[in-house]
N, CA and C atoms as an extended XYZ file, in Angstrom:
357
Properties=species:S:1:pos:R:3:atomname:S:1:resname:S:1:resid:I:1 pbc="F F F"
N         7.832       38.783      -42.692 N   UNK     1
C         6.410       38.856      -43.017 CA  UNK     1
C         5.575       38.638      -41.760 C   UNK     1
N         4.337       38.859      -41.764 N   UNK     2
C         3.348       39.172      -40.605 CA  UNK     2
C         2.355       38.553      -41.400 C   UNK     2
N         1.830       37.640      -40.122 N   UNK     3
C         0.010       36.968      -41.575 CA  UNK     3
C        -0.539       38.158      -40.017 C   UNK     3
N        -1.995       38.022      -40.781 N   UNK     4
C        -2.850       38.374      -39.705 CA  UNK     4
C        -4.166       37.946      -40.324 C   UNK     4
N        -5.119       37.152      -38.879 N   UNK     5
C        -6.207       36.575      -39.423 CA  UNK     5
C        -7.198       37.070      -38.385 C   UNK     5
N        -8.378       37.339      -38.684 N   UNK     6
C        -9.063       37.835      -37.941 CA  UNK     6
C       -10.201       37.069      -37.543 C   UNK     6
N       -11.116       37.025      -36.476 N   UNK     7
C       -12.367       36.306      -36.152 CA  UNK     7
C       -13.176       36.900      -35.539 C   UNK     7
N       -14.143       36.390      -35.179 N   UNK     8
C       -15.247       37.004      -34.445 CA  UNK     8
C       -16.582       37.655      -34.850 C   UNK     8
N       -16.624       37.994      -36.158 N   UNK     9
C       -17.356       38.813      -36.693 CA  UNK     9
C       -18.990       37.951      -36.802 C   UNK     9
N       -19.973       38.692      -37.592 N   UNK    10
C       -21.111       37.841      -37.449 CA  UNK    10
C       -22.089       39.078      -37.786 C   UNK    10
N       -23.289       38.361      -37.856 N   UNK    11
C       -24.612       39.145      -37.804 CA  UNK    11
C       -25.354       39.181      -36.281 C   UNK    11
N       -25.584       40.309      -36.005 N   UNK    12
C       -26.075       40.759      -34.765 CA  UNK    12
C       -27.034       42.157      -34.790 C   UNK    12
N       -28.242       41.863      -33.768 N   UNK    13
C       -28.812       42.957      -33.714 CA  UNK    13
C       -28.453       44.633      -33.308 C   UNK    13
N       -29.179       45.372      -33.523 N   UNK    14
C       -28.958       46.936      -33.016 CA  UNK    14
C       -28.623       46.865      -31.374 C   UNK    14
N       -27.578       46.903      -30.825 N   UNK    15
C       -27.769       47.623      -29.535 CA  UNK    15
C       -26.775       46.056      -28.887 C   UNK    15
N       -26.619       44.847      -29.766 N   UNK    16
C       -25.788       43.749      -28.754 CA  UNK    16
C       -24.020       44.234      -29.405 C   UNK    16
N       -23.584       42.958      -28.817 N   UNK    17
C       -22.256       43.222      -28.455 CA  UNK    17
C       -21.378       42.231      -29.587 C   UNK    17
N       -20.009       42.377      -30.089 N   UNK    18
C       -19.443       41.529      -30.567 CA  UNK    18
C       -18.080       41.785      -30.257 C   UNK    18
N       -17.068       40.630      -30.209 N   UNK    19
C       -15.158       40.903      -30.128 CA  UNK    19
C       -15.030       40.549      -31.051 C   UNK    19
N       -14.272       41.696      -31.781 N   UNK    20
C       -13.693       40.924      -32.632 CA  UNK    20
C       -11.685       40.338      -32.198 C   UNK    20
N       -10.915       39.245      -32.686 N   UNK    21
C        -9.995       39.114      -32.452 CA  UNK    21
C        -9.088       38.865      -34.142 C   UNK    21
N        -7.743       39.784      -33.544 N   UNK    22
C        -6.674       39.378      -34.877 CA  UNK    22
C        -5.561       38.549      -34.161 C   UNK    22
N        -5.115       37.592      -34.828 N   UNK    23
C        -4.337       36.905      -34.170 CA  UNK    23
C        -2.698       37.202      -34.923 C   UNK    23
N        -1.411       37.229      -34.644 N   UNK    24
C        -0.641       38.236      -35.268 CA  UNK    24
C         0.468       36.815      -35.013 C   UNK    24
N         0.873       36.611      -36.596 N   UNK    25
C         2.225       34.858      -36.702 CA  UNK    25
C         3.031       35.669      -37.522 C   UNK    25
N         4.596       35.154      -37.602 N   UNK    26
C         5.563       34.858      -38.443 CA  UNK    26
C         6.285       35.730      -37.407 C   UNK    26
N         6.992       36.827      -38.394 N   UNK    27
C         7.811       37.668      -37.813 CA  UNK    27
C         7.349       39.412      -37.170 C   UNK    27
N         6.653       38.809      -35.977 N   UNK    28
C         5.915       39.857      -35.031 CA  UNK    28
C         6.651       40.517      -34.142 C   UNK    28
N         8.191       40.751      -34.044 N   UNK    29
C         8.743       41.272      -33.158 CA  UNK    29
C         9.215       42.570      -34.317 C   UNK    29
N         9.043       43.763      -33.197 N   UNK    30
C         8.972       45.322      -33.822 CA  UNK    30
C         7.760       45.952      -34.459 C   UNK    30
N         6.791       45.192      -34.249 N   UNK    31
C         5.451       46.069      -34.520 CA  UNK    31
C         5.055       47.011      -33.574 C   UNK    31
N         4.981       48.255      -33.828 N   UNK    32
C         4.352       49.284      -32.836 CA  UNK    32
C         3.488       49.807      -32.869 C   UNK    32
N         2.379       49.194      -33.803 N   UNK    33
C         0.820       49.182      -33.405 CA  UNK    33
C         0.457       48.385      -34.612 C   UNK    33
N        -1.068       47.922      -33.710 N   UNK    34
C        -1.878       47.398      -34.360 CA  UNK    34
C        -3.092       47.954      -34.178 C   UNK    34
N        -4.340       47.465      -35.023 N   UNK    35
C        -5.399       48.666      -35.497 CA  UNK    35
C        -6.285       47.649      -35.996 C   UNK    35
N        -7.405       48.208      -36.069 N   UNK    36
C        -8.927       47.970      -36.920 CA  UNK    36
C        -9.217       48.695      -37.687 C   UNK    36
N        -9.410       48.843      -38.710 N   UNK    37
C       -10.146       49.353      -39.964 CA  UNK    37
C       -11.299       48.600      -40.197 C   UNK    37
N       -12.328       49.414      -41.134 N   UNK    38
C       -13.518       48.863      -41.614 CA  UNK    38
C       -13.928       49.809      -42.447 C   UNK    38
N       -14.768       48.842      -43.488 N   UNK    39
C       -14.799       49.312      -44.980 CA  UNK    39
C       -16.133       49.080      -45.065 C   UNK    39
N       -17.342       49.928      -45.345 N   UNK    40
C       -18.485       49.549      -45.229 CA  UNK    40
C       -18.806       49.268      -47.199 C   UNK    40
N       -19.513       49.150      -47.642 N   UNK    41
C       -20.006       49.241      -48.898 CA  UNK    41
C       -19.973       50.495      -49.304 C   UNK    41
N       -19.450       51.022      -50.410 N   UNK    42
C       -19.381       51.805      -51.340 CA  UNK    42
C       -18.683       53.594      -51.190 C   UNK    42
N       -17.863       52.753      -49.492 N   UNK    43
C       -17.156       54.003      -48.684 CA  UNK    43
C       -15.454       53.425      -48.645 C   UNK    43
N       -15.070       54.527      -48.388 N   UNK    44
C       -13.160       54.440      -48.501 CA  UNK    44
C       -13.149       53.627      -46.927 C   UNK    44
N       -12.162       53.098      -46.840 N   UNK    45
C       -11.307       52.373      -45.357 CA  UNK    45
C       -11.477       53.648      -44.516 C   UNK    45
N       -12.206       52.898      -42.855 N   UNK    46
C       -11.546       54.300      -42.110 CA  UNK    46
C       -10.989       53.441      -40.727 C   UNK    46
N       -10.668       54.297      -39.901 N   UNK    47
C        -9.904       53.742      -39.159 CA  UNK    47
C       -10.767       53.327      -38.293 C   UNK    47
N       -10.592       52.715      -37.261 N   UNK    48
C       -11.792       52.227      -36.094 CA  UNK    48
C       -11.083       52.858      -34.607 C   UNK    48
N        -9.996       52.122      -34.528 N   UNK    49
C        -9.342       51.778      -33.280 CA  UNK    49
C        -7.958       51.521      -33.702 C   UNK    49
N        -6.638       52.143      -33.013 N   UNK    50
C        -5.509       51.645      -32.727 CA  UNK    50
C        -4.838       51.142      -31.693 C   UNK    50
N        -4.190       50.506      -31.146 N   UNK    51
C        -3.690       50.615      -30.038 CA  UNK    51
C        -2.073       50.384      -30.253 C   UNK    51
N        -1.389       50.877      -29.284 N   UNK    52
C         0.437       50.973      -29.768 CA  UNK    52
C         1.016       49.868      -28.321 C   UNK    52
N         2.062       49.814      -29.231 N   UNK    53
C         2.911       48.572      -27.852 CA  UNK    53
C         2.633       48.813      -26.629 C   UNK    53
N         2.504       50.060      -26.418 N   UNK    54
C         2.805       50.393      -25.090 CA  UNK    54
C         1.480       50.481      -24.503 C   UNK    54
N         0.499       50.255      -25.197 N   UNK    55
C        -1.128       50.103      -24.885 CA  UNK    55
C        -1.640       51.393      -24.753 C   UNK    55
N        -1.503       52.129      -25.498 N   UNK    56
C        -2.010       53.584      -25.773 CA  UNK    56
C        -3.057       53.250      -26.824 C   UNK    56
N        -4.726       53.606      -26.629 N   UNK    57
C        -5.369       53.306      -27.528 CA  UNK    57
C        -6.037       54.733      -28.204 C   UNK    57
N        -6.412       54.263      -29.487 N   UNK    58
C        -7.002       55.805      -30.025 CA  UNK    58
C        -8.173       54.854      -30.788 C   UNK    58
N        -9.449       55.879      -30.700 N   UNK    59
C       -10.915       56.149      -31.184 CA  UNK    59
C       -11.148       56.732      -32.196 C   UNK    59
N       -11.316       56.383      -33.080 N   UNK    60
C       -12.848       57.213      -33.931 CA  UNK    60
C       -13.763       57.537      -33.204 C   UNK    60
N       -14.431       58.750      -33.521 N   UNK    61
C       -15.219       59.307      -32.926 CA  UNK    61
C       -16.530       58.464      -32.901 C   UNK    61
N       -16.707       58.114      -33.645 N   UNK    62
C       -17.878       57.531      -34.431 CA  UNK    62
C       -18.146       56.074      -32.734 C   UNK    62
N       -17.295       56.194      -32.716 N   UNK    63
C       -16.782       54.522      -31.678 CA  UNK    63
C       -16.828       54.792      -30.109 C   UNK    63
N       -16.031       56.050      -29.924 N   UNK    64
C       -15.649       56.125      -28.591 CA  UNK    64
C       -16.857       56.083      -27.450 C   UNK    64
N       -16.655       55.686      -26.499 N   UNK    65
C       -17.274       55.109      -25.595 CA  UNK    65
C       -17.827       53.736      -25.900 C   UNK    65
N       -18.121       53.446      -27.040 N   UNK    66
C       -18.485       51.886      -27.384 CA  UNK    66
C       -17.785       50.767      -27.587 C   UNK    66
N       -16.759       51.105      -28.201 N   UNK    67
C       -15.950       50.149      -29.039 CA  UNK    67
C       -14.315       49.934      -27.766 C   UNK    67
N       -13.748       49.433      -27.743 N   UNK    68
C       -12.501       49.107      -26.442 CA  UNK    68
C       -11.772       48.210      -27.357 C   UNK    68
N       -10.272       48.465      -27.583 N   UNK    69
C        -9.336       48.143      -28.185 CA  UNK    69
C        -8.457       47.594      -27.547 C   UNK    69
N        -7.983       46.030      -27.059 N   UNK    70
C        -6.968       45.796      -25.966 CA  UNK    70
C        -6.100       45.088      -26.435 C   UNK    70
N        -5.498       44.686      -26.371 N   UNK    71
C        -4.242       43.643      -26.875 CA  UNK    71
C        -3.394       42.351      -25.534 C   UNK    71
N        -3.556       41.512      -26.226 N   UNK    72
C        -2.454       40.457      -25.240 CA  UNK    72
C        -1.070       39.997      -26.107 C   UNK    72
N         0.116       40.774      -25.297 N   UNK    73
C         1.586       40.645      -26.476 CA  UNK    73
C         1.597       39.039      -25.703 C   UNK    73
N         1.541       38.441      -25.164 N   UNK    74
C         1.947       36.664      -25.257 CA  UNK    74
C         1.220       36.408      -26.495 C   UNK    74
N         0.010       36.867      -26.342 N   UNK    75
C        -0.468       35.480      -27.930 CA  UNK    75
C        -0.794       36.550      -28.793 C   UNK    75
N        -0.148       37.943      -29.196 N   UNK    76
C         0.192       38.293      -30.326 CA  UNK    76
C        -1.134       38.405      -30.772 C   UNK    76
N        -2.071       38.812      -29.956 N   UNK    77
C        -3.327       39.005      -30.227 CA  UNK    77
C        -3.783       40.398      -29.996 C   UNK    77
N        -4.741       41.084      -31.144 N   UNK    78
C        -5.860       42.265      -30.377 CA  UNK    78
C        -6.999       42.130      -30.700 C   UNK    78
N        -7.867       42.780      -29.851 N   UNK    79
C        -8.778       42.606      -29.484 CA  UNK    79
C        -9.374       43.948      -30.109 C   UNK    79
N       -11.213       43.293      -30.307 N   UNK    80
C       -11.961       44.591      -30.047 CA  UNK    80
C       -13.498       44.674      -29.881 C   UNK    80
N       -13.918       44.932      -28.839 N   UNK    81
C       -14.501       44.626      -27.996 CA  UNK    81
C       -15.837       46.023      -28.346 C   UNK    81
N       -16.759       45.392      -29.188 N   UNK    82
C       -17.825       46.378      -29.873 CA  UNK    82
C       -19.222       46.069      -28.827 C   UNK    82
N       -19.432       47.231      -28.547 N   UNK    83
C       -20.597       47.380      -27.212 CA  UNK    83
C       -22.076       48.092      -28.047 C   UNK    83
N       -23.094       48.250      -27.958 N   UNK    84
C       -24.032       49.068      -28.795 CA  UNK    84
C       -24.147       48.810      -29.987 C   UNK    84
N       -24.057       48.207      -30.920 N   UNK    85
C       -23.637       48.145      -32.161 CA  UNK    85
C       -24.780       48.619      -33.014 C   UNK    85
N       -24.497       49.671      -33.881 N   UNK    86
C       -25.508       50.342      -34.409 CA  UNK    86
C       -25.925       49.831      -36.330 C   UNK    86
N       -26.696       50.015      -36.907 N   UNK    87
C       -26.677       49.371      -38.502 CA  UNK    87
C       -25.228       50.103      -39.031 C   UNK    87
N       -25.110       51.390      -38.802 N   UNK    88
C       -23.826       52.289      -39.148 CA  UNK    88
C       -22.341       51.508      -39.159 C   UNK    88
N       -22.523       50.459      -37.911 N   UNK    89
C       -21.380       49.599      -37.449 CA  UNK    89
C       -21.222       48.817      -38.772 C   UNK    89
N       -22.080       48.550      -39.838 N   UNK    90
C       -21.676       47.104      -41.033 CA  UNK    90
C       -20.210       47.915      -41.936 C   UNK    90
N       -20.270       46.941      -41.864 N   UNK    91
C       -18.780       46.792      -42.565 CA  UNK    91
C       -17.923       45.390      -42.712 C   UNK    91
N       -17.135       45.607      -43.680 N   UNK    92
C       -15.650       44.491      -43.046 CA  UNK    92
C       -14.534       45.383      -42.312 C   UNK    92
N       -14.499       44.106      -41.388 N   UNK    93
C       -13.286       44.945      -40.106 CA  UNK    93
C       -11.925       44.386      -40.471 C   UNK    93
N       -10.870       45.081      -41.345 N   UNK    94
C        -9.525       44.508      -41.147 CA  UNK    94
C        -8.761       44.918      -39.969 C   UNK    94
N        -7.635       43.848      -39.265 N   UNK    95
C        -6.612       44.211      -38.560 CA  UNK    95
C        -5.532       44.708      -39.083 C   UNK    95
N        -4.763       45.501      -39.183 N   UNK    96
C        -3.583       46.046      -39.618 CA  UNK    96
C        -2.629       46.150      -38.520 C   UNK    96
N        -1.118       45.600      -38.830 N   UNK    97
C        -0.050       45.961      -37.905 CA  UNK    97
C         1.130       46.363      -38.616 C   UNK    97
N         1.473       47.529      -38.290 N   UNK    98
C         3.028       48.396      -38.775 CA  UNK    98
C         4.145       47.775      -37.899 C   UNK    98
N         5.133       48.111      -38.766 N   UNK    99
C         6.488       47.740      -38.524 CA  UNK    99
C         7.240       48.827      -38.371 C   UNK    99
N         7.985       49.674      -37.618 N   UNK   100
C         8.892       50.808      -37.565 CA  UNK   100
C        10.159       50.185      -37.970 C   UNK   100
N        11.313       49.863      -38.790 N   UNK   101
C        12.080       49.568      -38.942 CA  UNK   101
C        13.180       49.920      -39.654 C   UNK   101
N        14.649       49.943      -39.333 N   UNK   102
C        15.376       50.837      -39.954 CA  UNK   102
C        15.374       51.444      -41.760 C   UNK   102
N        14.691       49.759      -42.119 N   UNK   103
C        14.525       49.654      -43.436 CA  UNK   103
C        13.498       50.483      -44.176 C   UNK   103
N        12.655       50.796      -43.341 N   UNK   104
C        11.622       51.107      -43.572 CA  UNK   104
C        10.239       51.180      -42.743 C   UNK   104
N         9.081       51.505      -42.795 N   UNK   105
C         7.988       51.127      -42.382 CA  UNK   105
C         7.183       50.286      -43.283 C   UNK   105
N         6.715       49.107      -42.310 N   UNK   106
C         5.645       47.795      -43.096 CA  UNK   106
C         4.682       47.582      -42.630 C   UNK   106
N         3.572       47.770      -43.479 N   UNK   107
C         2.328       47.701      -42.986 CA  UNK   107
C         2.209       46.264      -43.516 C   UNK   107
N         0.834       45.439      -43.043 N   UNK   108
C         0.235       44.328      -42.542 CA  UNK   108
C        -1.045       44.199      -43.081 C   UNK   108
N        -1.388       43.647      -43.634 N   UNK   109
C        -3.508       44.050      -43.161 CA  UNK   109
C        -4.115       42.405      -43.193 C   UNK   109
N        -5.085       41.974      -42.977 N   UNK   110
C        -5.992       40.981      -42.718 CA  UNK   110
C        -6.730       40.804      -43.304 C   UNK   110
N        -7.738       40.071      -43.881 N   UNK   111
C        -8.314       39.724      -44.663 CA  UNK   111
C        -9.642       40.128      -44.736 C   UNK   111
N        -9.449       40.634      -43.517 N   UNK   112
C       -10.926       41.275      -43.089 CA  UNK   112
C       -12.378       39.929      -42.027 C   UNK   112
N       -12.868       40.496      -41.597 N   UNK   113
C       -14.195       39.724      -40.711 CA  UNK   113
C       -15.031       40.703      -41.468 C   UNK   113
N       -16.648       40.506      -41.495 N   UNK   114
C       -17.651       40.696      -42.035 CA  UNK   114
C       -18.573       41.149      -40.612 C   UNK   114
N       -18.768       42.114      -40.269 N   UNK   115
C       -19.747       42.537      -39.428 CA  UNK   115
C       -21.256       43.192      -39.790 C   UNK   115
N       -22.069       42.670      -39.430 N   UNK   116
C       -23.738       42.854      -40.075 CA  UNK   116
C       -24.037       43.664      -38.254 C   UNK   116
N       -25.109       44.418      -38.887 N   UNK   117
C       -26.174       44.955      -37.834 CA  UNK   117
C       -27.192       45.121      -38.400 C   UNK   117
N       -28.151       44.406      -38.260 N   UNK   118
C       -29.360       44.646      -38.112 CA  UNK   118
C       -30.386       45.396      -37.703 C   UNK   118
N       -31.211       46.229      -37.968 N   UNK   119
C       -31.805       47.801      -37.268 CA  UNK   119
C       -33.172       46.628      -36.763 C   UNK   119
């Protein structure tokens, strides 16, 4: 099993900055990516940001150039590092981390952080 807990989130104006961080316990060896999702009110999950072991990161369009996805494998942490933040940005942000494993593939998810923007 994989917990994942997330922080950082908050209410903030149009145009400042927020990190968010997932912090990744139990049995974290063989995950080959971890990710952000966010779920705004009365819309399906979309993706935000991934990034893979090997630190290959991928964008939503919606994000790119703003948003920076990094990871530190010692403390089993990722990062995400929201620049501009527009009212469009509200949502809850979950972390998600997959498992590639012979058994199968296992997904992860977080409980979510709460991100506000303010216009």
């Amino acid at each position: 099993q994989v917990q994942l807990v997330e922080s950082g989130g908050g209410l903030v104006q149009a145009g400042e900055s927020l990190r968010l961080s997932c912090a990744a316990s139990g049995s974290t060896g063989s995950i080959n990516t971890m990710g952000w999702y966010r779920q705004a009110p009365g819309k399906q999950r979309e993706m935000v940001a991934t990034i893979s072991s090997g630190g290959t990161g991928n964008y939503a369009d919606s994000v790119k150039g703003r948003f920076t996805i990094s990871g530190d494998n010692a403390k089993n942490t990722v990062y995400l590092k929201m620049n501009s933040l527009k009212p469009e940005d509200t949502a809850v942000y979950f972390c998600k981390a997959v498992k590639d494993r012979w058994s199968g593939r296992y997904v992860y998810w977080g409980q979510g952080t709460q991100v506000t923007v303010s216009s």
